[in-house]
Biopython code that builds the backbone (N, CA, C, O; Angstrom):
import numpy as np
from Bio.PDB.StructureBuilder import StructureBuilder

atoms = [
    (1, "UNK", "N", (-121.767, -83.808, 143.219)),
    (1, "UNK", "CA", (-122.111, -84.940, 144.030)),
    (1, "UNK", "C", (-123.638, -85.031, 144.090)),
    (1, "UNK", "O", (-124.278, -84.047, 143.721)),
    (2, "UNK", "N", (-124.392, -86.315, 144.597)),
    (2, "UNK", "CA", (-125.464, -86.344, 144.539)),
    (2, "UNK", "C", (-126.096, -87.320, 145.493)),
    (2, "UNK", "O", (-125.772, -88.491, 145.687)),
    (3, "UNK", "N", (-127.321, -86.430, 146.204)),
    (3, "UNK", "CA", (-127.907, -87.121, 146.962)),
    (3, "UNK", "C", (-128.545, -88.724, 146.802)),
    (3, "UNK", "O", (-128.782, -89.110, 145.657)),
    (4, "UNK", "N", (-128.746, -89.408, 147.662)),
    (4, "UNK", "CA", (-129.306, -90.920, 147.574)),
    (4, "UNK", "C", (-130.916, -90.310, 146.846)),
    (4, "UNK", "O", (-131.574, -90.838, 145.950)),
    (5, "UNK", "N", (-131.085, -89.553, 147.302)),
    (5, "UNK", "CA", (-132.591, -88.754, 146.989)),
    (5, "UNK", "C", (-132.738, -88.440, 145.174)),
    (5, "UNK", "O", (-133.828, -88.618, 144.629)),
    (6, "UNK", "N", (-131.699, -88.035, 144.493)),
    (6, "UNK", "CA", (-131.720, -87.284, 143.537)),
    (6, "UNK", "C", (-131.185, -88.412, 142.422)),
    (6, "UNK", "O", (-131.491, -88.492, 141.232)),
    (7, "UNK", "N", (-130.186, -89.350, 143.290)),
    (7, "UNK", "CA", (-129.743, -90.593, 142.176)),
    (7, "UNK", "C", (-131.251, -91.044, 141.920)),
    (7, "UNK", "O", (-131.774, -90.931, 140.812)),
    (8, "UNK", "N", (-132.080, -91.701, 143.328)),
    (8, "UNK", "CA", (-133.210, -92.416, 143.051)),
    (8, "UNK", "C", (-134.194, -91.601, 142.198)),
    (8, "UNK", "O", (-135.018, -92.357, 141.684)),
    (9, "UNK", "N", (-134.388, -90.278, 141.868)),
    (9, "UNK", "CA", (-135.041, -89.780, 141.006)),
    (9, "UNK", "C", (-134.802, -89.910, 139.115)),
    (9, "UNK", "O", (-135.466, -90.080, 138.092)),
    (10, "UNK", "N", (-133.247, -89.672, 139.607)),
    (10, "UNK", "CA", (-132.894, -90.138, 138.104)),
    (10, "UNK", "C", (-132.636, -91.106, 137.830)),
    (10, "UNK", "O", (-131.790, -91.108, 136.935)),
    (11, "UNK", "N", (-133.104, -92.575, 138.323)),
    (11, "UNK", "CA", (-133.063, -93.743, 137.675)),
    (11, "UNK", "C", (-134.496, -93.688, 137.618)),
    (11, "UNK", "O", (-135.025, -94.116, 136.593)),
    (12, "UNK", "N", (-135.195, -93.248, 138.514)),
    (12, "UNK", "CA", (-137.133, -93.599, 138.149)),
    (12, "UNK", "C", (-137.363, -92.697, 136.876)),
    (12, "UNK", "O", (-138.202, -93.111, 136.076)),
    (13, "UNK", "N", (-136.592, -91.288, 136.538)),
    (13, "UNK", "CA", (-136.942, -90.892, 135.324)),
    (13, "UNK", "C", (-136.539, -91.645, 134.132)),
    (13, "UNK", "O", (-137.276, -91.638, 133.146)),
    (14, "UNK", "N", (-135.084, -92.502, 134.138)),
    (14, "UNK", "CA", (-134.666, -93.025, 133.192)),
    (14, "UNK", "C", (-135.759, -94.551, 133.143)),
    (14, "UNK", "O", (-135.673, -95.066, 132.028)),
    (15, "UNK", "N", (-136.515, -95.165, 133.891)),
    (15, "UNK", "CA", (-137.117, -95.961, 133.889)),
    (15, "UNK", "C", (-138.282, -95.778, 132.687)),
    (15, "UNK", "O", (-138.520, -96.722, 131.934)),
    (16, "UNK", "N", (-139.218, -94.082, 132.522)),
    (16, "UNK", "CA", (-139.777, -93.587, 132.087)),
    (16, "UNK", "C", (-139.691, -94.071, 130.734)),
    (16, "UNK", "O", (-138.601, -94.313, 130.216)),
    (17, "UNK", "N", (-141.143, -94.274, 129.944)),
    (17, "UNK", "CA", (-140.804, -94.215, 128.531)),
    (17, "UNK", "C", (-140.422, -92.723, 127.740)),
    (17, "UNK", "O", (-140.860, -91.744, 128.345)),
    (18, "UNK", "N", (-139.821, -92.486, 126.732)),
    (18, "UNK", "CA", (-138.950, -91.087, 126.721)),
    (18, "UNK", "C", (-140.048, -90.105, 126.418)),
    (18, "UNK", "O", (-139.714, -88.920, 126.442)),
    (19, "UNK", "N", (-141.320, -90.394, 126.133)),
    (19, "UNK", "CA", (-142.304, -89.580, 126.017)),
    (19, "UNK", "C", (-142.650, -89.059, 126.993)),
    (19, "UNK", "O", (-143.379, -88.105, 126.720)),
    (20, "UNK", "N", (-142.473, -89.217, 128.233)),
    (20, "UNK", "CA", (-143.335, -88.877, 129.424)),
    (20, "UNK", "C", (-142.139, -88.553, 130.371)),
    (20, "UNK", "O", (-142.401, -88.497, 131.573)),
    (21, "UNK", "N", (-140.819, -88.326, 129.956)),
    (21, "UNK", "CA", (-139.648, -87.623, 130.849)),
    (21, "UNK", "C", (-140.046, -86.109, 130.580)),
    (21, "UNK", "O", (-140.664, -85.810, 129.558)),
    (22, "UNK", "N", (-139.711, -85.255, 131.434)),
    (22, "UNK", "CA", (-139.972, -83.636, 131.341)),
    (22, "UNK", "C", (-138.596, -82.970, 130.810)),
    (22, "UNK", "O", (-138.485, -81.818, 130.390)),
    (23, "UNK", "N", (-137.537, -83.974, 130.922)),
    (23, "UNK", "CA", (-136.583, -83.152, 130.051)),
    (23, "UNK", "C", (-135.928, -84.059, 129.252)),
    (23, "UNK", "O", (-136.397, -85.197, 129.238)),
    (24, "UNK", "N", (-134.655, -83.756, 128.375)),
    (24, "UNK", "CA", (-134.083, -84.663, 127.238)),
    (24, "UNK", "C", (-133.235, -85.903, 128.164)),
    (24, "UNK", "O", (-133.032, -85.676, 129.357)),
    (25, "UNK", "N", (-132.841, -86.987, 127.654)),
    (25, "UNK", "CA", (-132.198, -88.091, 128.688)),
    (25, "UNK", "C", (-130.881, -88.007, 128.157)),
    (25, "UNK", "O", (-130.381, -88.721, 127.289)),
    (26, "UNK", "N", (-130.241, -86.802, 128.938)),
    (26, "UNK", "CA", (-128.929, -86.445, 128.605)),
    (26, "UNK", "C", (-128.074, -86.942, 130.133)),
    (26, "UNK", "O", (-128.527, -86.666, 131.244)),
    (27, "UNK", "N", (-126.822, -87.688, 129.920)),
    (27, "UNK", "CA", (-126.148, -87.741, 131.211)),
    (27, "UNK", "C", (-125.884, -86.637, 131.741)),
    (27, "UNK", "O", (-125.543, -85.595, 131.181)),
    (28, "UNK", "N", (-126.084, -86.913, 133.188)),
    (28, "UNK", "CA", (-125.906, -85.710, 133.991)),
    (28, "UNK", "C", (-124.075, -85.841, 135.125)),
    (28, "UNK", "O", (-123.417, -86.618, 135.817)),
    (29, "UNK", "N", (-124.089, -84.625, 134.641)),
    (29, "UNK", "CA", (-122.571, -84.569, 135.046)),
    (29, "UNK", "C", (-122.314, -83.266, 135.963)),
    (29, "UNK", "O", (-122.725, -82.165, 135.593)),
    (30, "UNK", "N", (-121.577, -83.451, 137.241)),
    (30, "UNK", "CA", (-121.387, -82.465, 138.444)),
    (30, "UNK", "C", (-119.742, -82.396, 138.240)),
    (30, "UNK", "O", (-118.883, -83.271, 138.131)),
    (31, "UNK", "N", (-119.718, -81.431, 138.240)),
    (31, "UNK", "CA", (-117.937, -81.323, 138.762)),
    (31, "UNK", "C", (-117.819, -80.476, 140.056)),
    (31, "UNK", "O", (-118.588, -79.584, 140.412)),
    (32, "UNK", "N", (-116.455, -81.031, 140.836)),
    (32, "UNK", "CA", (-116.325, -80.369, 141.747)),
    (32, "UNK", "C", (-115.220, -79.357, 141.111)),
    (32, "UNK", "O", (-114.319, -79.876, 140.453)),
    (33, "UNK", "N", (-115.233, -78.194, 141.239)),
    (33, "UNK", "CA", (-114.343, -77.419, 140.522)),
    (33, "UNK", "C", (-113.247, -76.649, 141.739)),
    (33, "UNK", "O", (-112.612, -75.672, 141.342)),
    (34, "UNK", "N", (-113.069, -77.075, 143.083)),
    (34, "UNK", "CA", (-112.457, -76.306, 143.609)),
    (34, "UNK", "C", (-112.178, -77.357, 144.865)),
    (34, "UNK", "O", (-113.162, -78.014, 145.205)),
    (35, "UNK", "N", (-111.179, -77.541, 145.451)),
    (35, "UNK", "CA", (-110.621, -78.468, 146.702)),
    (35, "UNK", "C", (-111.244, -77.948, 147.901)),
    (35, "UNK", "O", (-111.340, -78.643, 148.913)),
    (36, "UNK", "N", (-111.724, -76.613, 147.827)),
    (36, "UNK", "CA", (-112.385, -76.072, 148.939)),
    (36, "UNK", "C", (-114.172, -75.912, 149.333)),
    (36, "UNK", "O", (-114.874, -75.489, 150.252)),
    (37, "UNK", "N", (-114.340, -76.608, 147.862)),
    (37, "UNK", "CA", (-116.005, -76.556, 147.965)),
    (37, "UNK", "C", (-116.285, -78.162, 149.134)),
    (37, "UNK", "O", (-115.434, -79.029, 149.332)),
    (38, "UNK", "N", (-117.432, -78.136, 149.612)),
    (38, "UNK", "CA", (-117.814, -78.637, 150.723)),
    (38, "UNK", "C", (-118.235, -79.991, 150.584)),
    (38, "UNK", "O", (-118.671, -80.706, 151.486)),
    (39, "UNK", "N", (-118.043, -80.338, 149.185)),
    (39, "UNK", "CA", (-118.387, -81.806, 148.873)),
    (39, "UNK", "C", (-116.985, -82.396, 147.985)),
    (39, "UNK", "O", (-116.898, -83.509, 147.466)),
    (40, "UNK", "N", (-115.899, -81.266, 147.979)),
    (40, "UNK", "CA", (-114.465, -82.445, 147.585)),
    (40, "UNK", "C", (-114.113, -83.259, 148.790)),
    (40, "UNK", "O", (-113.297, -84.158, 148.584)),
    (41, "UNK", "N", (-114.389, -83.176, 149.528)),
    (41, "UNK", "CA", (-113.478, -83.598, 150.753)),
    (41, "UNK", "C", (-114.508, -84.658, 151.719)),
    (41, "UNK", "O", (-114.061, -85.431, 152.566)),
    (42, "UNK", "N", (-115.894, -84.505, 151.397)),
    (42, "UNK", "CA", (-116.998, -85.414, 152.094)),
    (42, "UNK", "C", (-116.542, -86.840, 152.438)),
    (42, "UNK", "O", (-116.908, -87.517, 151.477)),
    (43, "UNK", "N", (-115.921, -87.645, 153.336)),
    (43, "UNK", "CA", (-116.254, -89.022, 153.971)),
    (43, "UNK", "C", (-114.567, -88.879, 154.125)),
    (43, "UNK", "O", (-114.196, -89.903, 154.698)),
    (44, "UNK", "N", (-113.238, -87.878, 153.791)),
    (44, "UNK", "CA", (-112.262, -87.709, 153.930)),
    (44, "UNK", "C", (-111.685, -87.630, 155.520)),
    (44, "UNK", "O", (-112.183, -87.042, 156.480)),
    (45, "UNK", "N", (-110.733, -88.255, 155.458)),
    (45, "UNK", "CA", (-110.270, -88.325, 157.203)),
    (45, "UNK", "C", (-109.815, -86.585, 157.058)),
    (45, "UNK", "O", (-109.472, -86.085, 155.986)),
    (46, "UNK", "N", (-109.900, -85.815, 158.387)),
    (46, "UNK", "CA", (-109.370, -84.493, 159.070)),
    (46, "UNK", "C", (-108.242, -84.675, 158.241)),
    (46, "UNK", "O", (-107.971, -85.865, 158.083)),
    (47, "UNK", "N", (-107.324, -83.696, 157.526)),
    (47, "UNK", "CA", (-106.257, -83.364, 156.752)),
    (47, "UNK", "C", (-105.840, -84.625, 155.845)),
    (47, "UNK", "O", (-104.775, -85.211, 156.040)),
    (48, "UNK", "N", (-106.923, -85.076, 154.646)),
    (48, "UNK", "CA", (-106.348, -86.095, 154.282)),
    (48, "UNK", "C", (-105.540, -85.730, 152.821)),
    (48, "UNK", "O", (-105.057, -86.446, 151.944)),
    (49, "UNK", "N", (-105.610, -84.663, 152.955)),
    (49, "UNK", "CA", (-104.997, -83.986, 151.611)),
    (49, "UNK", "C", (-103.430, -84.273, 151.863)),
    (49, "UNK", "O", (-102.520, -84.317, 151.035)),
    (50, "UNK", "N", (-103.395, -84.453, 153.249)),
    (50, "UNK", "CA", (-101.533, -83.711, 153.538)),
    (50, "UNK", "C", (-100.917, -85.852, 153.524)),
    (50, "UNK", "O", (-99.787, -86.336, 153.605)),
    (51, "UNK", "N", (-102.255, -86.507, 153.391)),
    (51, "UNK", "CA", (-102.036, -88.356, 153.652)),
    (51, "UNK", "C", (-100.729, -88.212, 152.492)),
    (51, "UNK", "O", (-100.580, -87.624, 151.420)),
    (52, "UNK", "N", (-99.559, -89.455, 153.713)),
    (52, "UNK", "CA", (-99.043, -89.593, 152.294)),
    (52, "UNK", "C", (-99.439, -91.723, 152.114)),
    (52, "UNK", "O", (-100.277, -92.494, 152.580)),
    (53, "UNK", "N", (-98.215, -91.831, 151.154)),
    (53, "UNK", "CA", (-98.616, -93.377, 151.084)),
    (53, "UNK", "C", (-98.122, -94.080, 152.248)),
    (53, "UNK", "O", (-97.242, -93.398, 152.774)),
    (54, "UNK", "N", (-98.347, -95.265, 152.925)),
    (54, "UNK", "CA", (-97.899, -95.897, 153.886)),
    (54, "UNK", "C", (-96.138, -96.333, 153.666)),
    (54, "UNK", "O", (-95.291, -96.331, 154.559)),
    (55, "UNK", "N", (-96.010, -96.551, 152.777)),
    (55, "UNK", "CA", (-94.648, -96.844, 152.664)),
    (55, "UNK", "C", (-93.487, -96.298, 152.150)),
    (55, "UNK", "O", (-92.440, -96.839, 151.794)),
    (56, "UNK", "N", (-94.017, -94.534, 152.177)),
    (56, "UNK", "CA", (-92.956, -93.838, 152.379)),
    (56, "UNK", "C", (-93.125, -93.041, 154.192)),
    (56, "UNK", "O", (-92.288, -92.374, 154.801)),
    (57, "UNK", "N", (-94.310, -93.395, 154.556)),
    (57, "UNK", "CA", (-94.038, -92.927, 155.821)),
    (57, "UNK", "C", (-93.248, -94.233, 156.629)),
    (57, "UNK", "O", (-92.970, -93.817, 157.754)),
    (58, "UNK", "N", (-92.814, -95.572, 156.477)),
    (58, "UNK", "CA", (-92.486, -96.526, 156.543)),
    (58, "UNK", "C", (-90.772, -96.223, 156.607)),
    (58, "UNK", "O", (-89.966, -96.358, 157.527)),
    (59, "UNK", "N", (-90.624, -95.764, 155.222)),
    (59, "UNK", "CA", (-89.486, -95.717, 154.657)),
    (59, "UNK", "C", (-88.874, -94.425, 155.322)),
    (59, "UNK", "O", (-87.714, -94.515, 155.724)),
    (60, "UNK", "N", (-89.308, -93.653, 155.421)),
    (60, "UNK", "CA", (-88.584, -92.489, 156.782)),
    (60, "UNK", "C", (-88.597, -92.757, 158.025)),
    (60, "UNK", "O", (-88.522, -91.600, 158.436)),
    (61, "UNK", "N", (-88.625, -93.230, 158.720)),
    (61, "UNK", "CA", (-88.550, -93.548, 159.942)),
    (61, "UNK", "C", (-87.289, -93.934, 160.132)),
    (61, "UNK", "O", (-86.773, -94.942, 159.650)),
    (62, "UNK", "N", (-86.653, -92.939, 161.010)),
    (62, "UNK", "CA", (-85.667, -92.646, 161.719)),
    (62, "UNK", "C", (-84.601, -91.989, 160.945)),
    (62, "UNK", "O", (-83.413, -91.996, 161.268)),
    (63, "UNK", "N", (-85.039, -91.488, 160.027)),
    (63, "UNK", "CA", (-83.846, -91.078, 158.802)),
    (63, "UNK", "C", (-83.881, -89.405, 158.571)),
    (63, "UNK", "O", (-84.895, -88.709, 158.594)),
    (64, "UNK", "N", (-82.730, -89.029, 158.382)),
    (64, "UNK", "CA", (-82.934, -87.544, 158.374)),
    (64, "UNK", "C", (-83.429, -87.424, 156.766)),
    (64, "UNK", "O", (-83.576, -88.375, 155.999)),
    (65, "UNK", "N", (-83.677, -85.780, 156.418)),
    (65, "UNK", "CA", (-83.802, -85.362, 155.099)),
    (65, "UNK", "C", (-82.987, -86.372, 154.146)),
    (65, "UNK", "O", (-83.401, -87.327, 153.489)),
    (66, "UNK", "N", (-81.488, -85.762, 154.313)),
    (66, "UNK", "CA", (-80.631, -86.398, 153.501)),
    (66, "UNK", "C", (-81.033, -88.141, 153.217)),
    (66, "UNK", "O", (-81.408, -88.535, 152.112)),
    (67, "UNK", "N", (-80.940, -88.675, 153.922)),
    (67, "UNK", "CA", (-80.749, -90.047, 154.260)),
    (67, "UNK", "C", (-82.538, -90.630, 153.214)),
    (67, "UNK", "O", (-82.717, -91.507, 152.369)),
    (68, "UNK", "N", (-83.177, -89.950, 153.642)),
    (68, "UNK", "CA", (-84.749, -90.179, 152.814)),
    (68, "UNK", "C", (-84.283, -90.085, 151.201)),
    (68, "UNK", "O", (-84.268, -90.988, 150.364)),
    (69, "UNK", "N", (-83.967, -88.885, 151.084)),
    (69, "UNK", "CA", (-83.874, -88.243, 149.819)),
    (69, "UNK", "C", (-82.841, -90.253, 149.110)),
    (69, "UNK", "O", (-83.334, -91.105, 148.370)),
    (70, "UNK", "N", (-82.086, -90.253, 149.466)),
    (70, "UNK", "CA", (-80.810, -91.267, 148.861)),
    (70, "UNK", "C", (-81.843, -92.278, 148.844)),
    (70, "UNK", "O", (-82.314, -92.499, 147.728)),
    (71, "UNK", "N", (-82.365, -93.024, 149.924)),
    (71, "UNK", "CA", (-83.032, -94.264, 150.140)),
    (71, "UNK", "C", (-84.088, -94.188, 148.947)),
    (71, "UNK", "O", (-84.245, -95.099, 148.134)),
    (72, "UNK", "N", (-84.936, -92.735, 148.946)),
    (72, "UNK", "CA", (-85.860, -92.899, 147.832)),
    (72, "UNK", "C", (-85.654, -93.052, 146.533)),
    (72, "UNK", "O", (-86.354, -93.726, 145.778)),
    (73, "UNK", "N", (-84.583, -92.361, 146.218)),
    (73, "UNK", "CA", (-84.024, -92.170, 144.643)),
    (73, "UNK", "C", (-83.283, -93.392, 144.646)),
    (73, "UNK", "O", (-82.940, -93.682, 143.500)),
    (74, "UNK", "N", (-82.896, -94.244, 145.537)),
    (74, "UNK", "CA", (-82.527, -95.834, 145.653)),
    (74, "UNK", "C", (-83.755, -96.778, 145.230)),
    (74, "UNK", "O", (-83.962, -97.200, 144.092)),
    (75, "UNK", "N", (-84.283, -96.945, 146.014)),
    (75, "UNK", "CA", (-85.900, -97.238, 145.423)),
    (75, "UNK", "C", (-86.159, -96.824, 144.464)),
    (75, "UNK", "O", (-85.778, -97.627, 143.613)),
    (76, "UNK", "N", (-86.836, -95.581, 143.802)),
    (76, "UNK", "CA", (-87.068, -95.721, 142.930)),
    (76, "UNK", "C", (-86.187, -96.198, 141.321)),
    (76, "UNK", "O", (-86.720, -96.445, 140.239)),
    (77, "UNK", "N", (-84.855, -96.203, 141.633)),
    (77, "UNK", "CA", (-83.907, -96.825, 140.370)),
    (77, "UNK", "C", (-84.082, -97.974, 140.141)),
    (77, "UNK", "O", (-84.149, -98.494, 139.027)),
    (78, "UNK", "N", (-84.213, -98.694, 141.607)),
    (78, "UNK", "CA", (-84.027, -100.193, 141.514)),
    (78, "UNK", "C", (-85.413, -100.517, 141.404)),
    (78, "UNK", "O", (-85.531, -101.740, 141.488)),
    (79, "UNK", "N", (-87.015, -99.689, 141.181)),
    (79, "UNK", "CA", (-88.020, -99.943, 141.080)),
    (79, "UNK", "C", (-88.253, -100.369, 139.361)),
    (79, "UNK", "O", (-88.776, -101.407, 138.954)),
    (80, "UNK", "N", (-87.603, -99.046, 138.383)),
    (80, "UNK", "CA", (-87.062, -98.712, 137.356)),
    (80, "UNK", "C", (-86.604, -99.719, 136.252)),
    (80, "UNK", "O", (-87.028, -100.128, 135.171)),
    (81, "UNK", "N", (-85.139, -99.983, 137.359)),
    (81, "UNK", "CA", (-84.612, -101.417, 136.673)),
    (81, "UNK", "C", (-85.384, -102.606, 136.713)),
    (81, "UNK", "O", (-85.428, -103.320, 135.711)),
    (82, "UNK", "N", (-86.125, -102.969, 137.964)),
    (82, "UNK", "CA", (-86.786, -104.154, 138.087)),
    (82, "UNK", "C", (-88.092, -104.146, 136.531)),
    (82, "UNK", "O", (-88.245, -105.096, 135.762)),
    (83, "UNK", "N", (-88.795, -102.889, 136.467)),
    (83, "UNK", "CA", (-89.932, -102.917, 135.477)),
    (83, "UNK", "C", (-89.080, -103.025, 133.705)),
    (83, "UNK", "O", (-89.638, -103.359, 132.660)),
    (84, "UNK", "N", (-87.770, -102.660, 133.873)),
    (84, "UNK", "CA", (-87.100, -102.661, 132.537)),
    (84, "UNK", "C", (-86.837, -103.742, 132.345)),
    (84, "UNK", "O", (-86.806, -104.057, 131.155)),
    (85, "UNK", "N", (-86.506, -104.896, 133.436)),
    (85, "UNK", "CA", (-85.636, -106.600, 133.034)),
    (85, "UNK", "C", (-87.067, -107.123, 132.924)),
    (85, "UNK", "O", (-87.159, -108.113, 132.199)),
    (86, "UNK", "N", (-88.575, -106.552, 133.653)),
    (86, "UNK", "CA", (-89.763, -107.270, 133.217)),
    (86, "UNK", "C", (-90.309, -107.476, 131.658)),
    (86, "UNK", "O", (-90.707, -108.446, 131.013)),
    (87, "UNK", "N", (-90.152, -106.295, 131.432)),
    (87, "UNK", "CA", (-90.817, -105.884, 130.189)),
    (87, "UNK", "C", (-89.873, -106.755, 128.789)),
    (87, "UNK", "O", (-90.382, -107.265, 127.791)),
    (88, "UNK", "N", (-88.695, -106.703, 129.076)),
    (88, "UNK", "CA", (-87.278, -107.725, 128.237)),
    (88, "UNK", "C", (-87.455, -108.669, 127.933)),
    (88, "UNK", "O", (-87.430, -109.113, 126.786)),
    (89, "UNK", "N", (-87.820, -109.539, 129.546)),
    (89, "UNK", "CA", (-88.504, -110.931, 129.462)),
    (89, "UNK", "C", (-89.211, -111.334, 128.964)),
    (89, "UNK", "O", (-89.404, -112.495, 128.602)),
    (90, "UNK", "N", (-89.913, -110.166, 128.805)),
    (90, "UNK", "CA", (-91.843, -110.277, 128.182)),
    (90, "UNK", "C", (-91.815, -110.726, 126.790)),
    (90, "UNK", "O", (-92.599, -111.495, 126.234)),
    (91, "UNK", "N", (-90.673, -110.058, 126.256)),
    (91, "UNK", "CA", (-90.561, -109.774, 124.461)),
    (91, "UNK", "C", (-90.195, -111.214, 124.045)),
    (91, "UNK", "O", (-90.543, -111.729, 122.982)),
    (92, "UNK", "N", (-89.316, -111.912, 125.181)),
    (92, "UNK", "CA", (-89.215, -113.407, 124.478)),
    (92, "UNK", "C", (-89.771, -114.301, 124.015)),
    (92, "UNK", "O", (-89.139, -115.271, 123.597)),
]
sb = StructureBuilder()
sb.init_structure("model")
sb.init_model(0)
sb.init_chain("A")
sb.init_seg("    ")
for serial, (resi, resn, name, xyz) in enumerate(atoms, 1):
    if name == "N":
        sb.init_residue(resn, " ", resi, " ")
    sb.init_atom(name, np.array(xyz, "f"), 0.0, 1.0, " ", f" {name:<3s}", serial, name[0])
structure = sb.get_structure()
């Protein structure tokens, strides 16, 4: 990740004619390599890892395990079929 400080440095170096940069004008690339380092999670709501989508928290409400499990694998078949009669149509 990178500071507002450190972007604005590396666009004033890339501004530079390439003679007068102090190093080669190679893209610069950060990885976050771990879910626990202190900048994966920066501007993230308190436990947003555990977020699910709105409309399966939608879609459980009031339903036990069982009853989720059926409704979802319902949904998703009839999500399935709907993208298979799209794509059919398409070919005509």
């Amino acid at each position: 990740m990178f500071t507002y400080e450190e972007l604005h440095d590396l666009l004033l170096e890339a501004l530079l004619p390439p003679s007068e940069t102090s190093r080669p004008r190679l893209p610069v690339i950060r990885v976050i390599d771990s879910q626990s380092h202190p900048e994966a999670n920066r501007g993230m709501p308190a436990f947003g890892t555990n977020m699910m989508p709105v409309e399966v928290v939608e879609m459980s409400q009031g339903r036990g395990v069982g009853e989720f499990k059926d409704a979802w694998e319902r949904l998703v078949r009839e999500g399935m079929e709907a993208e298979g009669s799209e794509s059919e149509s398409g070919d005509d």
